[in-house]
mmJSON file of the N, C-alpha and C atoms, coordinates in Angstrom:
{"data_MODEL":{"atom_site":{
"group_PDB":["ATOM","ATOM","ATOM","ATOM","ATOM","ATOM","ATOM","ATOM","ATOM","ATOM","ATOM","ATOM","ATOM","ATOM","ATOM","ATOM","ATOM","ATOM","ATOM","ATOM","ATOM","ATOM","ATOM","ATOM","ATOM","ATOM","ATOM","ATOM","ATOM","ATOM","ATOM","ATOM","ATOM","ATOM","ATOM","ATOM","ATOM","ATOM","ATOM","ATOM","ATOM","ATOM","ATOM","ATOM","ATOM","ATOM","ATOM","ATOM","ATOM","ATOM","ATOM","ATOM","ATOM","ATOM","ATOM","ATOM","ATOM","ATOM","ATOM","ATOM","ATOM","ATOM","ATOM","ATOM","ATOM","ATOM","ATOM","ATOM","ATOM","ATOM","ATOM","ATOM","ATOM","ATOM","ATOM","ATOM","ATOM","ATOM","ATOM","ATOM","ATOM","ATOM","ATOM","ATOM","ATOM","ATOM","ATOM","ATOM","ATOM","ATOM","ATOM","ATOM","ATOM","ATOM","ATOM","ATOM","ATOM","ATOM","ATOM","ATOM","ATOM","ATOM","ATOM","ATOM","ATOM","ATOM","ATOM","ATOM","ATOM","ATOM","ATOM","ATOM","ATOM","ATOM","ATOM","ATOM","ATOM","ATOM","ATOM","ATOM","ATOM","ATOM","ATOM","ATOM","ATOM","ATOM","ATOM","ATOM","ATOM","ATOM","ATOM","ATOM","ATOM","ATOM","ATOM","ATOM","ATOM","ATOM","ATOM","ATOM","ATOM","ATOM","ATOM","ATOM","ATOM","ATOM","ATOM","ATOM","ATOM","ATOM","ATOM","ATOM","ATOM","ATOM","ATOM","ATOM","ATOM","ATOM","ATOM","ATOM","ATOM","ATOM","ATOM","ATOM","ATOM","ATOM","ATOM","ATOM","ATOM","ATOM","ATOM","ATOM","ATOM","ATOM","ATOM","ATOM","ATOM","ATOM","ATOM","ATOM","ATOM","ATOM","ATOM","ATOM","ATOM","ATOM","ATOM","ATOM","ATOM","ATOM","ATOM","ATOM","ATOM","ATOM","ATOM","ATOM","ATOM","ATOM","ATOM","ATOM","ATOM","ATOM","ATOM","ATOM","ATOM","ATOM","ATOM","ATOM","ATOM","ATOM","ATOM","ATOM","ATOM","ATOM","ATOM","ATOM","ATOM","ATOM","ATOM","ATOM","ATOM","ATOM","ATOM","ATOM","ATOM","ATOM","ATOM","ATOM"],
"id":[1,2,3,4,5,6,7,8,9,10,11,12,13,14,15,16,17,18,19,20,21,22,23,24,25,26,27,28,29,30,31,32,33,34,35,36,37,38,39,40,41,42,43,44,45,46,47,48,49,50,51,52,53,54,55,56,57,58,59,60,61,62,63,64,65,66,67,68,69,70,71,72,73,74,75,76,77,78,79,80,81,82,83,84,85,86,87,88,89,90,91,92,93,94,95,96,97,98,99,100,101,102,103,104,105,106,107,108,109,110,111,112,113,114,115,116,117,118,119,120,121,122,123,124,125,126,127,128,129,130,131,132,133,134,135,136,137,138,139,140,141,142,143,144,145,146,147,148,149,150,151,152,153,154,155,156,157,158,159,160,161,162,163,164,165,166,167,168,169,170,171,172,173,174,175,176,177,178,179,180,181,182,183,184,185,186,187,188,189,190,191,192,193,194,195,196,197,198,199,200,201,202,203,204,205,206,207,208,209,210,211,212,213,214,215,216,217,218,219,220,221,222,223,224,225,226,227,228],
"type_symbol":["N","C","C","N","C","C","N","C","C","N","C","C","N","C","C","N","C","C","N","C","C","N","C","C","N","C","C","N","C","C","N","C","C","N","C","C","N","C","C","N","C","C","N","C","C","N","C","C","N","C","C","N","C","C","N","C","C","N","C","C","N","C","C","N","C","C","N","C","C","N","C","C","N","C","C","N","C","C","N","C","C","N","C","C","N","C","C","N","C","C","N","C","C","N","C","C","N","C","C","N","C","C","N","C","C","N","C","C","N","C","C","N","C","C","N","C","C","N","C","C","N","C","C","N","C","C","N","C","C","N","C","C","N","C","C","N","C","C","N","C","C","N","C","C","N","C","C","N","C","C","N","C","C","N","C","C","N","C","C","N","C","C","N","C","C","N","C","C","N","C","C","N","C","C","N","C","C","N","C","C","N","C","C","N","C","C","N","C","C","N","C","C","N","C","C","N","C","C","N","C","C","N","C","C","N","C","C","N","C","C","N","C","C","N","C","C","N","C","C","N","C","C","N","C","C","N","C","C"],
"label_atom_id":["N","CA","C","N","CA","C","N","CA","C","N","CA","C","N","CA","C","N","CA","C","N","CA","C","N","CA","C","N","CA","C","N","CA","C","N","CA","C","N","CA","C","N","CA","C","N","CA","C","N","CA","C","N","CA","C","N","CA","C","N","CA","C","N","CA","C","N","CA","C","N","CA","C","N","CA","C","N","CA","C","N","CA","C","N","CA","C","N","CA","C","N","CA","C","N","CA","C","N","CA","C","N","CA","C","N","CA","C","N","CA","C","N","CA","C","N","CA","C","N","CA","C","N","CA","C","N","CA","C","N","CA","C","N","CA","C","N","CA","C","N","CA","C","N","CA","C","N","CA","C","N","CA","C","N","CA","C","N","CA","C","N","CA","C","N","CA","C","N","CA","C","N","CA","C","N","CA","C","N","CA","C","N","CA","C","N","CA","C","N","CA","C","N","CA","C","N","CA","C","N","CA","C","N","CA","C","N","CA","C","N","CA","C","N","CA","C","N","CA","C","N","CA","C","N","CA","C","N","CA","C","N","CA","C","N","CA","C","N","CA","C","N","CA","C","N","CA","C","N","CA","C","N","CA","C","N","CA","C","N","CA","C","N","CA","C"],
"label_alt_id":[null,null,null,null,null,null,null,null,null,null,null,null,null,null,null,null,null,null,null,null,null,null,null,null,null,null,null,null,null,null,null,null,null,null,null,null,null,null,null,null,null,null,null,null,null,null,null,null,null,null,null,null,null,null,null,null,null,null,null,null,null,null,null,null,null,null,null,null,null,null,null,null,null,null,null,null,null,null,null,null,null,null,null,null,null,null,null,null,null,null,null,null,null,null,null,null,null,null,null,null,null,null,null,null,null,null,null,null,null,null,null,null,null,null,null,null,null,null,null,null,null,null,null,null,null,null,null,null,null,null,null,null,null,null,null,null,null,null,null,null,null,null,null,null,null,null,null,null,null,null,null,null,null,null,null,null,null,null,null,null,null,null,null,null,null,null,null,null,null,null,null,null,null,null,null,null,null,null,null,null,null,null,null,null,null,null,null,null,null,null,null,null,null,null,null,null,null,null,null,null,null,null,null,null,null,null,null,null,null,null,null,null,null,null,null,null,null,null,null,null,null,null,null,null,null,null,null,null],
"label_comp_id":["UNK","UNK","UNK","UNK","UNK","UNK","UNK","UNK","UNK","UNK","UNK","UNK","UNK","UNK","UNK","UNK","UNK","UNK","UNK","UNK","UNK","UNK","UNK","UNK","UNK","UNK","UNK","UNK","UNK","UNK","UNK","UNK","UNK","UNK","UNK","UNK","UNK","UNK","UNK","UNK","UNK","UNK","UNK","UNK","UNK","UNK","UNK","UNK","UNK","UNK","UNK","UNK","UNK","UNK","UNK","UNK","UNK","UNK","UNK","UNK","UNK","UNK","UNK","UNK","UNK","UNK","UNK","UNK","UNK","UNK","UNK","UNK","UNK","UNK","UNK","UNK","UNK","UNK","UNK","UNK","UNK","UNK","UNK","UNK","UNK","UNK","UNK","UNK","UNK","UNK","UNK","UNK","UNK","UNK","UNK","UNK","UNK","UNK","UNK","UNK","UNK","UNK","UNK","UNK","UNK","UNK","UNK","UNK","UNK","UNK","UNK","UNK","UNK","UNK","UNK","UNK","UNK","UNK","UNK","UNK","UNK","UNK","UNK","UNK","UNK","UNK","UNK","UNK","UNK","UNK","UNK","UNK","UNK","UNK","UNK","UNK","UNK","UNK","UNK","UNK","UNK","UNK","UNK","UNK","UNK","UNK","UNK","UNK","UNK","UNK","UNK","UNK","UNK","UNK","UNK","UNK","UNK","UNK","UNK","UNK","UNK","UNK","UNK","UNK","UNK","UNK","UNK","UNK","UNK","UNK","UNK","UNK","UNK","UNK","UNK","UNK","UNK","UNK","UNK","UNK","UNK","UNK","UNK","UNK","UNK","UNK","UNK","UNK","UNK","UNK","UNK","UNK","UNK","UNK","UNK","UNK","UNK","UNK","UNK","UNK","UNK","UNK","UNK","UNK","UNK","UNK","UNK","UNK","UNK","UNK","UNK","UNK","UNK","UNK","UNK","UNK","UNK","UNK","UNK","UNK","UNK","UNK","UNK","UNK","UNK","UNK","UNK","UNK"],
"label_asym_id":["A","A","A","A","A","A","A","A","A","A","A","A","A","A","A","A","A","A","A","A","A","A","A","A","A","A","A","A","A","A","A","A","A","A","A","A","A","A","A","A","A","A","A","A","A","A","A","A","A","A","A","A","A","A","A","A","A","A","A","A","A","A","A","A","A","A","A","A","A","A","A","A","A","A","A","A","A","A","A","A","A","A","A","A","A","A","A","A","A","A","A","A","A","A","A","A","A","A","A","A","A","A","A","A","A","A","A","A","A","A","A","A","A","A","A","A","A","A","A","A","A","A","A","A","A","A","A","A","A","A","A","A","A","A","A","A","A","A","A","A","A","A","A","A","A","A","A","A","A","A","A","A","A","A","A","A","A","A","A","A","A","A","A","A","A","A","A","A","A","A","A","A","A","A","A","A","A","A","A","A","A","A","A","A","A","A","A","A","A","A","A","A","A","A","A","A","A","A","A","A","A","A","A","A","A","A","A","A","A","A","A","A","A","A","A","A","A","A","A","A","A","A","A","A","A","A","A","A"],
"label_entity_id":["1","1","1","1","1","1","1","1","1","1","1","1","1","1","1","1","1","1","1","1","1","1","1","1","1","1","1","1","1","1","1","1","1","1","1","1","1","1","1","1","1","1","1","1","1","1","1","1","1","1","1","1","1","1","1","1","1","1","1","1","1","1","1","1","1","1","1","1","1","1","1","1","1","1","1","1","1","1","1","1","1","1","1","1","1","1","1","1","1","1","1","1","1","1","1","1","1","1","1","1","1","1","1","1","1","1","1","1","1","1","1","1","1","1","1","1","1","1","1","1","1","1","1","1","1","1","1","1","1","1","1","1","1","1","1","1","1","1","1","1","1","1","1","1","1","1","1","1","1","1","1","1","1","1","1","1","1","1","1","1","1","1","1","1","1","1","1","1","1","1","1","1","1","1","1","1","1","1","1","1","1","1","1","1","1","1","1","1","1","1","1","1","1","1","1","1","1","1","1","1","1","1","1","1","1","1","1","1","1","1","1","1","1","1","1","1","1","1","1","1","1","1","1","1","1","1","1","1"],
"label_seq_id":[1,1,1,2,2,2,3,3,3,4,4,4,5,5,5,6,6,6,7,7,7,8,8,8,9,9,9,10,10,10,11,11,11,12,12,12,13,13,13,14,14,14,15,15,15,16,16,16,17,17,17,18,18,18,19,19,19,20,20,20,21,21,21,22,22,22,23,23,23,24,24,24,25,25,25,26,26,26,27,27,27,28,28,28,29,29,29,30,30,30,31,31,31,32,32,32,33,33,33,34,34,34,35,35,35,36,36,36,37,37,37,38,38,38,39,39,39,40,40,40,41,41,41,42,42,42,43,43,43,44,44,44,45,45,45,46,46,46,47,47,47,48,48,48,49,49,49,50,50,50,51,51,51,52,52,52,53,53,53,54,54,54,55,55,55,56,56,56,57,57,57,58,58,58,59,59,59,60,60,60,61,61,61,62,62,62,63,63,63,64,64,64,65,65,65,66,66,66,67,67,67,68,68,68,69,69,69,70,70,70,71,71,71,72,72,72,73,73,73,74,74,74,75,75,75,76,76,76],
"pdbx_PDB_ins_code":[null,null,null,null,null,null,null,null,null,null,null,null,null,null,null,null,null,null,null,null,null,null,null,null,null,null,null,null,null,null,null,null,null,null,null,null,null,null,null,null,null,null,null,null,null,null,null,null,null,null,null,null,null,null,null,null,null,null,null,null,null,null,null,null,null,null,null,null,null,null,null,null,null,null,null,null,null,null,null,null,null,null,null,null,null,null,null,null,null,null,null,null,null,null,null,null,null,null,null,null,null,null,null,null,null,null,null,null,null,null,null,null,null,null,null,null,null,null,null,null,null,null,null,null,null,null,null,null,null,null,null,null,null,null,null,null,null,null,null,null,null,null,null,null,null,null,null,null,null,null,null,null,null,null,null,null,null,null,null,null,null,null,null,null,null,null,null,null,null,null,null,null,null,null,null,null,null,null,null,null,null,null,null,null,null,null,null,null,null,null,null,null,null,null,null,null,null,null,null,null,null,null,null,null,null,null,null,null,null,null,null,null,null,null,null,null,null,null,null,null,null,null,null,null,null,null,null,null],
"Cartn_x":[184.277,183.735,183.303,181.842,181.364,182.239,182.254,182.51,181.732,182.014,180.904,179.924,180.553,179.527,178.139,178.512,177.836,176.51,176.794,175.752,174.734,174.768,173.892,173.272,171.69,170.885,169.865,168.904,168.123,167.163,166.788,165.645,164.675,164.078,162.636,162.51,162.703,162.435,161.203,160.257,159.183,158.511,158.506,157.968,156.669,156.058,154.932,153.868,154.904,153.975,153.631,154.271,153.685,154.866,156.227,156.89,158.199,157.897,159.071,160.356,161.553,162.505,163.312,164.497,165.31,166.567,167.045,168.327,169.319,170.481,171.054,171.107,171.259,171.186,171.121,171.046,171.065,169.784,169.155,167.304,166.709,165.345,164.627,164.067,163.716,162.588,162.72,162.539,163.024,161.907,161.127,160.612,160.596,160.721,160.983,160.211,160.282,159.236,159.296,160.528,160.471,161.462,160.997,161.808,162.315,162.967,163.338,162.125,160.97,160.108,159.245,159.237,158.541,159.0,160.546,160.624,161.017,161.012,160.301,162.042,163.039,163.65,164.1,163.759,164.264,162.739,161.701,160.236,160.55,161.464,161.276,160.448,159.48,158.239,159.129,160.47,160.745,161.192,160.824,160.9,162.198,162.706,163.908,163.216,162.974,162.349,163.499,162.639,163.197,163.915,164.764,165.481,164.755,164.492,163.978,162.866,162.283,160.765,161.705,162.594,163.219,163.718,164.089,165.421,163.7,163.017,161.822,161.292,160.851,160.519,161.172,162.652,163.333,163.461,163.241,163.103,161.885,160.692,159.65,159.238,160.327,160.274,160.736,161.935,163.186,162.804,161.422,161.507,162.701,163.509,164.525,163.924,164.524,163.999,164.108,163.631,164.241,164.438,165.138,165.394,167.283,167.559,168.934,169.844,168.925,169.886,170.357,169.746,169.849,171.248,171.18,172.39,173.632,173.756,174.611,175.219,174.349,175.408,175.111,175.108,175.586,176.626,177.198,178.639,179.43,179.448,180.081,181.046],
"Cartn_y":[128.865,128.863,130.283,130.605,131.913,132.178,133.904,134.225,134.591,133.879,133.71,135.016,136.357,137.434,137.292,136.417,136.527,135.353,134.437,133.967,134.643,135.663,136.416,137.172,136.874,137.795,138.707,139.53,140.545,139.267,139.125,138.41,139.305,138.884,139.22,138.49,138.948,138.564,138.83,137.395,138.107,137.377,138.408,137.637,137.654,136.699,136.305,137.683,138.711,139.712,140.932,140.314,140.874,142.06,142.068,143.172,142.178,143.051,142.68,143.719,142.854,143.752,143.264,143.641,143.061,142.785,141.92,141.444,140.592,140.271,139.29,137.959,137.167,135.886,134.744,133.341,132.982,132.004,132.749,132.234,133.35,133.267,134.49,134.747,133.965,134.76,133.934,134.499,133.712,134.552,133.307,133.53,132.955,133.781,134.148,134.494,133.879,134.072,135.494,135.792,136.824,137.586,139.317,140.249,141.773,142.106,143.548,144.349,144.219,144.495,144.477,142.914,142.05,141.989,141.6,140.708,141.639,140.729,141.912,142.484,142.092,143.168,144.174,143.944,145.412,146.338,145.926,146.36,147.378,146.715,147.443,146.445,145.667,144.939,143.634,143.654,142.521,142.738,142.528,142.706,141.521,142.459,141.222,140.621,139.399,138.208,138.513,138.241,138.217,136.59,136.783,135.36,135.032,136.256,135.658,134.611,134.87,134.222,132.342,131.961,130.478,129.929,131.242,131.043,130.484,131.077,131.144,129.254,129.254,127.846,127.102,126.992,125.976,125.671,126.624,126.639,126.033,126.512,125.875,124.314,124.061,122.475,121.661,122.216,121.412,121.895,122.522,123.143,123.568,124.813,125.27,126.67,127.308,128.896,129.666,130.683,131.344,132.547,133.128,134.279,134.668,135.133,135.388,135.833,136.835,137.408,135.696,134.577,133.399,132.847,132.655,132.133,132.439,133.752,134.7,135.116,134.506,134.17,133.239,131.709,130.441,130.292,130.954,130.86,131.215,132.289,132.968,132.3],
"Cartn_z":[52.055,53.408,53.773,54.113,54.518,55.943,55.546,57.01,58.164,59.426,60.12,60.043,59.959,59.998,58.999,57.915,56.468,57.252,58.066,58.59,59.656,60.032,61.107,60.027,59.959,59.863,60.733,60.547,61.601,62.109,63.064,64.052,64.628,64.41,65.676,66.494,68.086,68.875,69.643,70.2,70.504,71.391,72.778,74.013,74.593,75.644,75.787,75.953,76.52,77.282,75.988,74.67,73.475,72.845,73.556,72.926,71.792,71.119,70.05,69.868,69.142,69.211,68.136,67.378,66.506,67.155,66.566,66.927,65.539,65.855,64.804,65.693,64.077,64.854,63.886,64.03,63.166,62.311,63.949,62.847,63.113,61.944,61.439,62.856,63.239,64.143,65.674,67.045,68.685,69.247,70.419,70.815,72.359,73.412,74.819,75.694,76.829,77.942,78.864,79.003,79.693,78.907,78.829,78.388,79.016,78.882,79.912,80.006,79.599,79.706,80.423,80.714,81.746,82.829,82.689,83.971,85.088,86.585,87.34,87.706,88.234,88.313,87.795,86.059,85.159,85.248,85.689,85.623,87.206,88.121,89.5,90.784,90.865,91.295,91.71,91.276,92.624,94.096,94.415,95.862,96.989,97.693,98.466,99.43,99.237,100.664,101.676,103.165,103.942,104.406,105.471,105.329,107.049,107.539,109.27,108.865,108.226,107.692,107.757,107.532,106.845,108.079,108.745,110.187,111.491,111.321,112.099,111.873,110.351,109.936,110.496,110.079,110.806,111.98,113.031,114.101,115.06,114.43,114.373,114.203,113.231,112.379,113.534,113.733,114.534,116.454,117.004,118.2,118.919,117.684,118.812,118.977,119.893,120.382,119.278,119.153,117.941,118.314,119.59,119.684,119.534,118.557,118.437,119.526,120.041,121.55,122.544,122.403,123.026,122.602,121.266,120.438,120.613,120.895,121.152,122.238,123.533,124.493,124.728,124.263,124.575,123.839,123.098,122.37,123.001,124.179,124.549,125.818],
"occupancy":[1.0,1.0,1.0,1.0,1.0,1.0,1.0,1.0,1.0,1.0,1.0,1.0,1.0,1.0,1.0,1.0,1.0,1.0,1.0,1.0,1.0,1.0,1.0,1.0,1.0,1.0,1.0,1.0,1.0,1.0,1.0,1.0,1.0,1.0,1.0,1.0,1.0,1.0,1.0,1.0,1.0,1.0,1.0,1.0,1.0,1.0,1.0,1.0,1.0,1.0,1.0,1.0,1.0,1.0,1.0,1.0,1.0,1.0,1.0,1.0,1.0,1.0,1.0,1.0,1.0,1.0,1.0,1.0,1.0,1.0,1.0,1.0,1.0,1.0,1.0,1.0,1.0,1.0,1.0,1.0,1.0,1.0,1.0,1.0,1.0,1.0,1.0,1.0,1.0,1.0,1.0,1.0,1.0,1.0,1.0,1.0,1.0,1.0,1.0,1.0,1.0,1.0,1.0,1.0,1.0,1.0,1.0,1.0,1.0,1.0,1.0,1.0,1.0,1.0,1.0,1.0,1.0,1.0,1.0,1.0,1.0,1.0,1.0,1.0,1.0,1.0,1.0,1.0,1.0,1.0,1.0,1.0,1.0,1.0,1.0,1.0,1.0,1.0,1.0,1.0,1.0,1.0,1.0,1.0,1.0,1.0,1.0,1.0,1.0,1.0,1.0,1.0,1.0,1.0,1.0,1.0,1.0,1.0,1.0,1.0,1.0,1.0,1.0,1.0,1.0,1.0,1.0,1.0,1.0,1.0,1.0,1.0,1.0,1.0,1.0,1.0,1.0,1.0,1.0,1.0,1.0,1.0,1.0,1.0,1.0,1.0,1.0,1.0,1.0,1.0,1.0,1.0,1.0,1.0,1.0,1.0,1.0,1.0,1.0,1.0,1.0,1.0,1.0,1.0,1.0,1.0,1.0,1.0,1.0,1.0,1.0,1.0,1.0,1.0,1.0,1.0,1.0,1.0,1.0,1.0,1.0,1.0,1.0,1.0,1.0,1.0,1.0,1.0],
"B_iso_or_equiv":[0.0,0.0,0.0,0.0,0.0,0.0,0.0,0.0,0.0,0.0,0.0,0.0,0.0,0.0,0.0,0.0,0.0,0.0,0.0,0.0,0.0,0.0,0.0,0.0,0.0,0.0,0.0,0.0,0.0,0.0,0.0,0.0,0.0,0.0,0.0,0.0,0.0,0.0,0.0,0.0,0.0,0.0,0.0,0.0,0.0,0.0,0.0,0.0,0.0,0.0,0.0,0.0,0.0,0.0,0.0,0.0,0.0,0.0,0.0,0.0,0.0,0.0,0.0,0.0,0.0,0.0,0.0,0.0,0.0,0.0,0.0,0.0,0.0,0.0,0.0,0.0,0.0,0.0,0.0,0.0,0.0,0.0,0.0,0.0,0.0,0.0,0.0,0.0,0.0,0.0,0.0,0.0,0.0,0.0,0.0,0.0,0.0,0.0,0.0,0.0,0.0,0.0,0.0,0.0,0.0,0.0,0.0,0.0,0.0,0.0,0.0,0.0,0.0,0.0,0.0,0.0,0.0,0.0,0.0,0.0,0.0,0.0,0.0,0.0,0.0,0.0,0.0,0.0,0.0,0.0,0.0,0.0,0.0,0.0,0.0,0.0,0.0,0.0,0.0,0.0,0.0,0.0,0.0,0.0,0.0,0.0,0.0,0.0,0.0,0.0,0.0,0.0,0.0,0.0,0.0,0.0,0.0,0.0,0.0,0.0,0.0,0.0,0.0,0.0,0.0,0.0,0.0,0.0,0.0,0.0,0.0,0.0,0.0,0.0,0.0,0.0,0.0,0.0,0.0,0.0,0.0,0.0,0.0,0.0,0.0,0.0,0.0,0.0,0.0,0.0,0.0,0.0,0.0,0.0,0.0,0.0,0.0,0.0,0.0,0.0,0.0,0.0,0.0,0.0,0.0,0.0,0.0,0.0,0.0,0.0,0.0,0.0,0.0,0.0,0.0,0.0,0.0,0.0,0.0,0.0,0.0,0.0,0.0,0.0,0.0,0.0,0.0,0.0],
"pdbx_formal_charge":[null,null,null,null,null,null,null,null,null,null,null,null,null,null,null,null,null,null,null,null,null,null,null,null,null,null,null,null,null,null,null,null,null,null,null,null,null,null,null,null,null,null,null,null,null,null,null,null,null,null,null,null,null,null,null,null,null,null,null,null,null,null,null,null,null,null,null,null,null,null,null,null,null,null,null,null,null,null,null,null,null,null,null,null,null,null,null,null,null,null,null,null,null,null,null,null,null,null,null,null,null,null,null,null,null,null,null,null,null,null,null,null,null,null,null,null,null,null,null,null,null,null,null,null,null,null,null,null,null,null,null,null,null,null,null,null,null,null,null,null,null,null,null,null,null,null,null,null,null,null,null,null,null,null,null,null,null,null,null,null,null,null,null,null,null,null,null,null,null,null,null,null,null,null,null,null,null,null,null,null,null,null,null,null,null,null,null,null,null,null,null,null,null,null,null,null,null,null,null,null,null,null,null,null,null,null,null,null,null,null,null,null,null,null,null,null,null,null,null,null,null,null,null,null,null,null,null,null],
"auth_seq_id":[1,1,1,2,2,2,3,3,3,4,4,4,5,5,5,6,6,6,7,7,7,8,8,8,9,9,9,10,10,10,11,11,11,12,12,12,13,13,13,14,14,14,15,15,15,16,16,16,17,17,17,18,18,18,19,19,19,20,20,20,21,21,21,22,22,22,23,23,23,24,24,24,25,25,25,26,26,26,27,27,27,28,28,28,29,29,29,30,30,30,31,31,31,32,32,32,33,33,33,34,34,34,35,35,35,36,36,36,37,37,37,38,38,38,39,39,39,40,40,40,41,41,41,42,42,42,43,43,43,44,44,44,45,45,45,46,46,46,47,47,47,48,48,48,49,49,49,50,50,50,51,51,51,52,52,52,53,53,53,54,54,54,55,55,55,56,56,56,57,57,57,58,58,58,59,59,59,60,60,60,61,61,61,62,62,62,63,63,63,64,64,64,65,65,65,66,66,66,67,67,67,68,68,68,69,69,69,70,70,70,71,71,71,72,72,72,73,73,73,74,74,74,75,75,75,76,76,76],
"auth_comp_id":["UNK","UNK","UNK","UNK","UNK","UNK","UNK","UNK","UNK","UNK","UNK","UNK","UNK","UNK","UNK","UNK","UNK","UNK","UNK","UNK","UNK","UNK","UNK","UNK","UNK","UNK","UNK","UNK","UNK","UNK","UNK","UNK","UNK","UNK","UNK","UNK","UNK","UNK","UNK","UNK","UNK","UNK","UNK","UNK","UNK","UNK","UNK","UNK","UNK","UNK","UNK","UNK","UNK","UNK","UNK","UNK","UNK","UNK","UNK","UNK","UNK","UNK","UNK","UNK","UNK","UNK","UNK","UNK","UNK","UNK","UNK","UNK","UNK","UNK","UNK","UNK","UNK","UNK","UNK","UNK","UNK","UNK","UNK","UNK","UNK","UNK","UNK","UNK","UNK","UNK","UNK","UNK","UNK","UNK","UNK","UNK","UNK","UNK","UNK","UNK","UNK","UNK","UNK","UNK","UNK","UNK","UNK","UNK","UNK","UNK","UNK","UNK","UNK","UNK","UNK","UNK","UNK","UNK","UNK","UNK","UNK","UNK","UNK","UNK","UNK","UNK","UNK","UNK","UNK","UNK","UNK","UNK","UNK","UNK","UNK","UNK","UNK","UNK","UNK","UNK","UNK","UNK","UNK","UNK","UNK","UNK","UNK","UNK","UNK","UNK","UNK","UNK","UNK","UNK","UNK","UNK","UNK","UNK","UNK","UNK","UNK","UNK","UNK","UNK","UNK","UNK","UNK","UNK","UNK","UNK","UNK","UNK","UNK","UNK","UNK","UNK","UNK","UNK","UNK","UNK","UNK","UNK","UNK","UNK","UNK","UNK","UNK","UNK","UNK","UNK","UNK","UNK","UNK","UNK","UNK","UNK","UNK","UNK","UNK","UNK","UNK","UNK","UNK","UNK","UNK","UNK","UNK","UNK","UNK","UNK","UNK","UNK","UNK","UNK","UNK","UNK","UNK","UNK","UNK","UNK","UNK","UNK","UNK","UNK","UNK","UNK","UNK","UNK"],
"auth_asym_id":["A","A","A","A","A","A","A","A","A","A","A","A","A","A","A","A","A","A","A","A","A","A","A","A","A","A","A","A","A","A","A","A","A","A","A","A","A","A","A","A","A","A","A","A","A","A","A","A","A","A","A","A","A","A","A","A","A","A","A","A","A","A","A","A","A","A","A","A","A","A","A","A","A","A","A","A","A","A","A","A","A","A","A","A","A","A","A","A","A","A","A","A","A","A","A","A","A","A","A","A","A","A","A","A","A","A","A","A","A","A","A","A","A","A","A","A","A","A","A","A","A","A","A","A","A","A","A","A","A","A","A","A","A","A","A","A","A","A","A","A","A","A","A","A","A","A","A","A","A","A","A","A","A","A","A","A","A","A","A","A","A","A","A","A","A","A","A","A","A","A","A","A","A","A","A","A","A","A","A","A","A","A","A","A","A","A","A","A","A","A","A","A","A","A","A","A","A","A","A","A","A","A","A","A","A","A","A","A","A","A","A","A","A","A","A","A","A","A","A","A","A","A","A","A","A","A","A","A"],
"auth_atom_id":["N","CA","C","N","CA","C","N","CA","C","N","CA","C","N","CA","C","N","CA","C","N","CA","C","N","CA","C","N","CA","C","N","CA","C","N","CA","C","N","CA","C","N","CA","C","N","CA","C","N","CA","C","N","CA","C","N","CA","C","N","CA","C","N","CA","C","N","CA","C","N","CA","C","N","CA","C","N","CA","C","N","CA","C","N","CA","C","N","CA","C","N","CA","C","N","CA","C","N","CA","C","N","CA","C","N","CA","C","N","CA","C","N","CA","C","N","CA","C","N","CA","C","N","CA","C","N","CA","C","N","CA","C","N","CA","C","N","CA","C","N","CA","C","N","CA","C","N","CA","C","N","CA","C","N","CA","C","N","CA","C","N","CA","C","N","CA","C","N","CA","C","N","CA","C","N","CA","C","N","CA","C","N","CA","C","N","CA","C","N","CA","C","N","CA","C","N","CA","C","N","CA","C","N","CA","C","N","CA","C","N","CA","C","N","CA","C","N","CA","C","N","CA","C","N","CA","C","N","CA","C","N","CA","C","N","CA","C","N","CA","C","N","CA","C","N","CA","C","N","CA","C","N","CA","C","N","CA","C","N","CA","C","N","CA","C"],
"pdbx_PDB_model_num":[1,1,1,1,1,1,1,1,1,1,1,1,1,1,1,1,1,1,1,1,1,1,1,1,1,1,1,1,1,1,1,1,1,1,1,1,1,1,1,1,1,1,1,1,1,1,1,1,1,1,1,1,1,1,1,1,1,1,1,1,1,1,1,1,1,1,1,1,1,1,1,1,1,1,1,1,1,1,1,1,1,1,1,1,1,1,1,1,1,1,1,1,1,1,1,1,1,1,1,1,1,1,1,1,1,1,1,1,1,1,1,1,1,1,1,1,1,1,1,1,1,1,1,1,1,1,1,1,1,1,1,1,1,1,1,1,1,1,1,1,1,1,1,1,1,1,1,1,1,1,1,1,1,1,1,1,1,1,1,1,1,1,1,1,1,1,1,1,1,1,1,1,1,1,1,1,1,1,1,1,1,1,1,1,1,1,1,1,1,1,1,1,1,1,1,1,1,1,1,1,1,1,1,1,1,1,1,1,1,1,1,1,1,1,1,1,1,1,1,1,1,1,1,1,1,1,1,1]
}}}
């Protein structure tokens, strides 16, 4: 019985946006859509959505007010 190490050989890995890289593994060659290369938060270019933008929609959907200072003292 091999030992599992004796089954990992070198791979090429190689993604859409054209970069390749080596790795072990246990097939010759993997191919991947996105790579630290690409994708956007290791790139920098993602950006954090805002959540007022959803709080607004729903509000809109459902006709309630959407001013927070409102919310905030009817709890009170």
């Amino acid at each position: 019985m091999p030992k599992k190490e004796s089954i990992y050989k070198n791979a090429v890995v190689t993604c859409t946006c054209g970069n390749t890289f080596e790795t072990l593994s246990t097939k010759d060659q993997i191919h991947v859509e996105v790579c630290h290369k690409c994708h956007p938060f290791y790139t920098g270019q993602a950006t954090m959505q805002s959540r007022t933008g959803r709080a607004e929609k729903f509000n809109q959907k459902y006709g309630l007010k959407s001013n927070a200072g409102d919310a905030d003292t009817a709890n009170a």
